[in-house]
N, C-alpha and C positions, 0 to 999 in steps of 0.2 A: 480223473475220477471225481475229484469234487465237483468239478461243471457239470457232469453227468446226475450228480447229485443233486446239485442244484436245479437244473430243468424238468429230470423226472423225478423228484421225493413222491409228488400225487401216487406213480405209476409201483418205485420203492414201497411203500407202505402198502399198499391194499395188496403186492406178491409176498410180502412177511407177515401180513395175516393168514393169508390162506396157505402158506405157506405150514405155520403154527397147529392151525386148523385139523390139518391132516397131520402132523405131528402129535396132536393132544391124544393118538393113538398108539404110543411109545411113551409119552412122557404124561404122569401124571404127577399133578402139585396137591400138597393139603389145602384144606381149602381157606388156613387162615394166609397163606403165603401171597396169593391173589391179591387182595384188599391192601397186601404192603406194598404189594408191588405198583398197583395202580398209583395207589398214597405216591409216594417216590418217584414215579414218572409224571403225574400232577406237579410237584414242587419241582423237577425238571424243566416241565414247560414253563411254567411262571415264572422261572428262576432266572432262564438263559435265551438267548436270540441266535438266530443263523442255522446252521448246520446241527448246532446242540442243540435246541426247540426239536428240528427235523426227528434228530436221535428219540428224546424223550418221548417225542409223540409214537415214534415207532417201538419203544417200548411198551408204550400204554396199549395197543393194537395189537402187541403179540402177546402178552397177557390176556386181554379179552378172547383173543382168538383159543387161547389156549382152553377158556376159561367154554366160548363155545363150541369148540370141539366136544371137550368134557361131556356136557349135556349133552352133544348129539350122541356119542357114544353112549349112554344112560339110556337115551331113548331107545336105540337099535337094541340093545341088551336087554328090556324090559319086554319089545315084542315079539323077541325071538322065539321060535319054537322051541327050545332048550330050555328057555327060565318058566314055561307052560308045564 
């Protein structure tokens, strides 16, 4: 598992964003929760090297993702025939 980790982290990270992505459709966060979370995975990466950097960064990517989920859903809700 970790050698797998190791070779694909690129291919790991961008499927827990999009992952997220479509989760931001069940899970919704406040919006000061975001900004700590990012904060905290920022002091992650800079903190640690190897497999934890990998970690941290794929936190910081399921946050965002979360965070543009959110907005996409905003926007579909705003054009819908329903909110007219």
């Amino acid at each position: 598992m970790r050698r797998a980790a190791e070779l694909q982290w690129p291919a790991l990270l961008v499927g827990a964003a999009c992952v997220v992505i479509v989760a931001a459709g069940w899970v919704r966060l406040p919006a000061w929760v975001l900004p700590v979370l990012v904060l905290t995975g920022v002091f992650g990466v800079v903190l640690t090297d190897g497999l934890a950097r990998v970690a941290a960064l794929g936190g910081i990517l399921l946050v965002a993702g979360m965070w543009w989920g959110g907005l996409r859903l905003d926007a579909v809700r705003e054009t819908s025939p329903r909110a007219r």
